[in-house]
matplotlib code that plots the C-alpha trace (Angstrom):
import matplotlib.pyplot as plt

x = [-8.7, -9.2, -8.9, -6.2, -7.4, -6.6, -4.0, -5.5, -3.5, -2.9, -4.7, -7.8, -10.4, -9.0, -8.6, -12.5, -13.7, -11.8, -13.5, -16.9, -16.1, -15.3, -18.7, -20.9, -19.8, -19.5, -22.7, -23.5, -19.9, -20.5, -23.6, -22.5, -19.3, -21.5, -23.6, -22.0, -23.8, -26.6, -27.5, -26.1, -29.5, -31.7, -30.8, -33.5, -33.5, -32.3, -29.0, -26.2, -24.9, -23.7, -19.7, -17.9, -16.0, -18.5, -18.9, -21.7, -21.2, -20.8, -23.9, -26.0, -29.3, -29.9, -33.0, -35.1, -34.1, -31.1, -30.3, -31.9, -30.2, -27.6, -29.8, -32.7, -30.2, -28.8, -31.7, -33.1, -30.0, -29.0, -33.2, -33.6, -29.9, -31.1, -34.5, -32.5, -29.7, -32.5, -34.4, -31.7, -31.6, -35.0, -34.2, -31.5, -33.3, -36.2, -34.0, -30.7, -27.4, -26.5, -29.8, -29.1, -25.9, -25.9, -29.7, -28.3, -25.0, -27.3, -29.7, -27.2, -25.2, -28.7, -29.6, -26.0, -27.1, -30.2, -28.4, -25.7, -28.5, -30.2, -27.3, -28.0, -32.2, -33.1, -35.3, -36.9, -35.4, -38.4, -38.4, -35.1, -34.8, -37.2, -36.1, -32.7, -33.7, -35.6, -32.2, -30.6, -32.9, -33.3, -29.2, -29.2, -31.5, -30.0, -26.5, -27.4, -28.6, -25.7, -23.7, -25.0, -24.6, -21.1, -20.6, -22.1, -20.2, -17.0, -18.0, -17.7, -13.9, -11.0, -11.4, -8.8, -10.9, -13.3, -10.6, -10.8, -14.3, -13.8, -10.5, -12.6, -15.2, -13.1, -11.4, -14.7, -15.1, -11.4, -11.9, -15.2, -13.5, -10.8, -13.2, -14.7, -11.2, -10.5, -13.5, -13.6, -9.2, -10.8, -12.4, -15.1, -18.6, -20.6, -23.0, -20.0, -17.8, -20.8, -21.5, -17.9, -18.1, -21.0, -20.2, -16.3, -19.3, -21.1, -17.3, -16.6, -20.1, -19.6, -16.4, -17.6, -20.7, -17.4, -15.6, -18.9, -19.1, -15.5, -15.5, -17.5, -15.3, -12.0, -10.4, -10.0, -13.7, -15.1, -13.2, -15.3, -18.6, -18.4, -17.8, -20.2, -22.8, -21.8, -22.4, -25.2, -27.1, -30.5, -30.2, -32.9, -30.2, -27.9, -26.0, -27.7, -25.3, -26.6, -24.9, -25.5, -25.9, -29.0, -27.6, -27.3, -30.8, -32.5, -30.6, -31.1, -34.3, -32.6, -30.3, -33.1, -33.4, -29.3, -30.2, -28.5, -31.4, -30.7, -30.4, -28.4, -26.0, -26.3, -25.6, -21.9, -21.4, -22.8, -19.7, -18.2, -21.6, -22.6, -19.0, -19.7, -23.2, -22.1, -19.0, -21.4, -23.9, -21.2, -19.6, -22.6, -24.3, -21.7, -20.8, -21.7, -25.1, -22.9, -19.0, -20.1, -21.9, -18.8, -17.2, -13.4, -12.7, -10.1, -10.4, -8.9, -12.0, -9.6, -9.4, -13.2, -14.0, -11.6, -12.5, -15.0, -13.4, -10.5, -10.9, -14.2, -14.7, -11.1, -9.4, -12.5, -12.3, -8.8, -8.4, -11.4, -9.8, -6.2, -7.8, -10.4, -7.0, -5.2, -7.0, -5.0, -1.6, -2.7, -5.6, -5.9, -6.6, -6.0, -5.2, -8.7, -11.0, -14.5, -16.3, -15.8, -15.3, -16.1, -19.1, -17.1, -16.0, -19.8, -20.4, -17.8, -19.0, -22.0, -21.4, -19.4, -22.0, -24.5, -22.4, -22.2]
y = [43.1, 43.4, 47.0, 47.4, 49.1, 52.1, 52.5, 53.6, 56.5, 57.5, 54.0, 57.0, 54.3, 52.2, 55.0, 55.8, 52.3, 52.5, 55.5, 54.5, 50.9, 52.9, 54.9, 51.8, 50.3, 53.8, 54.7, 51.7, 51.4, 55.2, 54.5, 51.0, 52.0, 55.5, 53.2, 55.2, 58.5, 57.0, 55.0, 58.4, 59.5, 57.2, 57.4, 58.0, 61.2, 61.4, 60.1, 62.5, 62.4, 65.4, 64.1, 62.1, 61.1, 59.9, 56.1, 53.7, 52.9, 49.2, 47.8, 50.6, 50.1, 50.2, 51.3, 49.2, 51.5, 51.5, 47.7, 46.3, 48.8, 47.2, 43.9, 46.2, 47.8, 45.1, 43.6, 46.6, 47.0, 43.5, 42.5, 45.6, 45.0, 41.3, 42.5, 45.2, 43.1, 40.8, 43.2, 45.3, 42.1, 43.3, 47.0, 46.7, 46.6, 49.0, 51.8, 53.3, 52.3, 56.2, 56.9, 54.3, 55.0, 58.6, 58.9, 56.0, 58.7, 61.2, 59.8, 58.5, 62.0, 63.6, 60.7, 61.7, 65.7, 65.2, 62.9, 65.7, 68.2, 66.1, 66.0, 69.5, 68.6, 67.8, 64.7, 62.2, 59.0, 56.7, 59.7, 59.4, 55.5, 55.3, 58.4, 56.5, 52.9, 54.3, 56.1, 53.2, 51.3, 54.1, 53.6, 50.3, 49.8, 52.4, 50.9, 48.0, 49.1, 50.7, 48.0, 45.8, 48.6, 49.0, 45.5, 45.4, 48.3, 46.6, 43.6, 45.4, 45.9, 43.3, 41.1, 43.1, 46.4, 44.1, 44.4, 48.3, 47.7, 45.1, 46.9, 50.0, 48.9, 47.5, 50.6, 52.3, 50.4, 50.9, 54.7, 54.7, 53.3, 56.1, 58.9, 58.0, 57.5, 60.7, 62.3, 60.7, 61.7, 65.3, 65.4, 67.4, 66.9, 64.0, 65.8, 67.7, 65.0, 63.3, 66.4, 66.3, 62.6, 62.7, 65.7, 64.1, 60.9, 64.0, 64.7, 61.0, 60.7, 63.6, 62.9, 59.5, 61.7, 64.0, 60.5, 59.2, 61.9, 62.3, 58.2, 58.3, 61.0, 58.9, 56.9, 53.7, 53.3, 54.7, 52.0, 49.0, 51.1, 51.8, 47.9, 46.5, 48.8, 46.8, 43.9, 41.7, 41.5, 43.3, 45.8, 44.0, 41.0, 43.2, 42.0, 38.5, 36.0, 34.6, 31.7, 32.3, 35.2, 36.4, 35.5, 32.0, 31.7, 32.4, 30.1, 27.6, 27.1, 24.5, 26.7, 29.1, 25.5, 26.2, 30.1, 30.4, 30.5, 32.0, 28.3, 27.0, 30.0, 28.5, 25.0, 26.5, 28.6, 26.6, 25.6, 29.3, 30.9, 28.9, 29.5, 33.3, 32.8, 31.0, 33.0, 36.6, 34.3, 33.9, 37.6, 39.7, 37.9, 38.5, 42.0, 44.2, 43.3, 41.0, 42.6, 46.1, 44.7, 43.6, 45.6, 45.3, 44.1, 45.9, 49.4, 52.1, 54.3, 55.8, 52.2, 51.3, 54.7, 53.5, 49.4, 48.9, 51.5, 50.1, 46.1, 45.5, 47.9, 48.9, 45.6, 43.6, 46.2, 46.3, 42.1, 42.5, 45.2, 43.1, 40.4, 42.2, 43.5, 40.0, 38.9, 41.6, 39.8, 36.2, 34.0, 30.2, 27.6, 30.4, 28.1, 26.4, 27.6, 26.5, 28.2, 30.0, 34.1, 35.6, 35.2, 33.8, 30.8, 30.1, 29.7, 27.2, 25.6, 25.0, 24.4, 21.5, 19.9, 20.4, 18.6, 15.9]
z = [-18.4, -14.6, -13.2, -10.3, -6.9, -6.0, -3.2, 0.6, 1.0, 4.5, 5.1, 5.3, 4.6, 7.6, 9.8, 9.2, 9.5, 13.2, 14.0, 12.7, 14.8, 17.9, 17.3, 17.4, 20.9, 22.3, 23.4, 25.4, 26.8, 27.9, 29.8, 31.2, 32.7, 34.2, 36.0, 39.5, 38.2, 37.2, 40.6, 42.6, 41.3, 42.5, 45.7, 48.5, 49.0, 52.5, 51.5, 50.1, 46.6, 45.8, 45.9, 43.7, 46.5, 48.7, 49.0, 50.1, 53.9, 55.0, 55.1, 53.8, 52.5, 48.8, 46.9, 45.1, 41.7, 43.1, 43.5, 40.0, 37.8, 36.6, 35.7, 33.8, 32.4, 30.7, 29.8, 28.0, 26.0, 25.0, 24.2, 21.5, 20.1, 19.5, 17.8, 16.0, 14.4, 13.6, 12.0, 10.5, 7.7, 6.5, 6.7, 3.9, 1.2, 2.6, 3.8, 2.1, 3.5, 4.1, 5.8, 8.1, 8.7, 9.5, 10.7, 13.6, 14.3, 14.3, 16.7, 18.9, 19.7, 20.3, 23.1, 24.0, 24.1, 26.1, 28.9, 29.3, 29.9, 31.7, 34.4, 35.3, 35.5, 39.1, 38.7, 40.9, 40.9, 39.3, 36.4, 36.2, 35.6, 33.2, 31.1, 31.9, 30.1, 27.5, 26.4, 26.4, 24.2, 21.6, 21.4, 21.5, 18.6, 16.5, 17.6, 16.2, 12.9, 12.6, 13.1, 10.6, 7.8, 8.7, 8.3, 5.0, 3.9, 5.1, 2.9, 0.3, 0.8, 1.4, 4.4, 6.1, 6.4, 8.8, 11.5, 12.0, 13.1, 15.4, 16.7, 17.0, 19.0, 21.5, 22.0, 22.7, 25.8, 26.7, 25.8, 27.9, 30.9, 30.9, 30.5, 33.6, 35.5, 34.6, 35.4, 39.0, 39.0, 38.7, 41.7, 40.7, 42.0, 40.5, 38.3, 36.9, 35.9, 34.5, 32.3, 31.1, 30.4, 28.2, 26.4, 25.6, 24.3, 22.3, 20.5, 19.9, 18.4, 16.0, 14.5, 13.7, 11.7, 9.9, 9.2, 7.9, 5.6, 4.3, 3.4, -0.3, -1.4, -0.7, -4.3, -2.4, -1.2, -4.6, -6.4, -4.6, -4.3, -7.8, -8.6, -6.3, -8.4, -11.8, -10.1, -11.4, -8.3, -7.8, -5.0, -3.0, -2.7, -1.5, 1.6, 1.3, -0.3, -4.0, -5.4, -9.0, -11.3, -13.0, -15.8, -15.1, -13.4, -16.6, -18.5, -16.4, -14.4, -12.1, -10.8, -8.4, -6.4, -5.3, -4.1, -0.8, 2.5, 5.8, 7.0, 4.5, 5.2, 8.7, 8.1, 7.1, 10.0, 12.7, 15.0, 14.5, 15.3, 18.1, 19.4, 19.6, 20.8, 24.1, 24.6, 24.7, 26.6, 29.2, 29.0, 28.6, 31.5, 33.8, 32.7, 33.4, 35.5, 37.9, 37.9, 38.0, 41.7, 43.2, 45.9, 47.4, 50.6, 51.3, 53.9, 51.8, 50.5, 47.6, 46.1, 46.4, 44.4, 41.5, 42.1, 39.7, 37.2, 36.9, 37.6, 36.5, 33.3, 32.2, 32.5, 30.6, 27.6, 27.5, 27.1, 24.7, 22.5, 22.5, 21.3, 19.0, 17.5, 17.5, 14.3, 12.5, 12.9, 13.8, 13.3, 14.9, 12.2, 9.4, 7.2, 7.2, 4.6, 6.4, 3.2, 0.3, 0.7, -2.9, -5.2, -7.2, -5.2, -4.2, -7.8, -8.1, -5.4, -6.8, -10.0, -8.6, -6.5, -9.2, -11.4, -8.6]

ax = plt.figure().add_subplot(projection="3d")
ax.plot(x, y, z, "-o")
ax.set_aspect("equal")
plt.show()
């Protein structure tokens, strides 16, 4: 007789899988939307940055660190998160899911710790941009890691729990981009709002760690933890999708030529993941190395502080986050079943075309 789940009471487990959501994206959404603090410090010494409120004049010279920034940047976060996810496949079965998780928290708010104290370290400029990018591939990396264990964990629950991660980490650019309005509403001197920004990151960062912990002593997650263990997958297949049993591979030798590759996977997702591939091809090559460049036309200094705050990092996070959250109420084609969800229904599957 099948067991009944537990009730989420409080929706706790949906609550923590927000906050461990929002703690994936944050970091690089932190540094990304500071990129005004961080090219205030490489700055030629001769010019003045000491103000928040102090703007580039018109036709002002930029520095070479200065100008290629926002590209390098980019490039060294997006290159280790694509070598990361890759290699956080392999690192499943290697490394525990708990180490991973909380070592990549743990990590993170310590990059977050050192770039808050580094605010108040006078450095040169080429110091500082290389201390800069290696921060931001040492997050990356761990960020993605991270990510891919929270997914797997996710999988372990109803396809529903999947949205508080995706709803969650478009909130953490959203959040990210009202930190730093805030901080430049202040009027405080740049190095001081930058201090408070990263340390409000530090915060974030550590409740995710507190949620982290709090989630295996929760009923509801227990329930599917407990019943993923008495599943009969080894835990080196973990996270990788088996179409049969062990049971049914040693009855029947012709059923380890139906195991389930990387490519066959592939061969079922192809028009969904090639859709998502050429949609962050388009976004993440625009954004931020290109928007966060663009400059308003218009006189008012005021606005051209708050121009690239407000129109280039808060209104992209803010569409992304609506319709990150969109999946939770409506889906387009959500009636099409492209292929099956559950063990179980790969099974059938199977045994169908093997039949065939």
């Amino acid at each position: 007789m099948a067991v009944s789940s537990p009730k989420d009471k409080y929706r706790g487990v949906w609550l923590i899988f927000f906050m461990l959501g929002l703690g994936t994206l944050l970091p690089w959404n932190f540094f990304m939307t500071a990129t005004m603090y961080f090219t205030s410090r490489l700055k030629d010494s001769s010019l003045d940055v000491s103000s928040a409120n102090q703007t580039e004049a018109a036709g002002e010279q930029r520095s070479v660190l200065e100008a290629m920034f926002n590209n390098v940047m980019t490039l060294c976060a997006m290159l280790p998160l694509l070598l990361c996810t890759c290699l956080n496949s392999f690192l499943h079965s290697l490394v525990p899911q708990r180490v991973r998780v909380m070592g990549s928290l743990l990590v993170i708010m310590f990059i977050f710790i050192v770039t808050a104290v580094l605010v108040k370290v006078p450095l040169e400029p080429l110091p500082f941009f290389s201390v800069t990018m290696v921060k931001i591939v040492i997050i990356n990396s761990f960020g993605a890691v991270l990510q891919g264990s929270l997914f797997g964990m996710a999988g372990l629950l109803p396809a529903s729990y999947t949205t508080p991660i995706m709803s969650g980490q478009g909130l953490a650019g959203t959040f990210a981009a009202f930190a730093m309005i805030c901080a430049i509403t202040s009027g405080s001197e740049m190095h001081e709002a930058a201090f408070g920004y990263f340390i409000t990151a530090c915060a974030v960062i550590f409740l995710s760690v507190l949620s982290y912990i709090l989630l295996p002593r929760l009923e509801f997650f227990q329930f599917y933890q407990d019943r993923n263990k008495d599943q009969t997958i080894p835990d080196e297949e973990q996270n990788s999708v088996s179409l049969v049993s062990r049971e049914d591979k040693d009855a029947n030798p012709d059923w380890k030529k139906h195991d389930v590759s990387m490519i066959e996977i592939f061969k079922k997702i192809w028009t969904l993941a090639l859709s998502v591939c050429f949609t962050f091809t388009v976004t993440i090559g625009t954004f931020p190395a290109i928007a966060a460049d663009t400059r308003s036309t218009l006189a008012d200094s005021s606005w051209d502080l708050y121009f690239i705050p407000v129109s280039c990092f808060l209104l992209f996070n803010l569409c992304d986050w609506g319709g990150r959250s969109l999946t939770a109420v409506c889906m387009w084609l959500q009636g099409l079943q492209m292929w099956p969800q559950r063990q179980e229904d790969w099974k059938v599957l199977l045994e169908e075309e093997h039949l065939a």
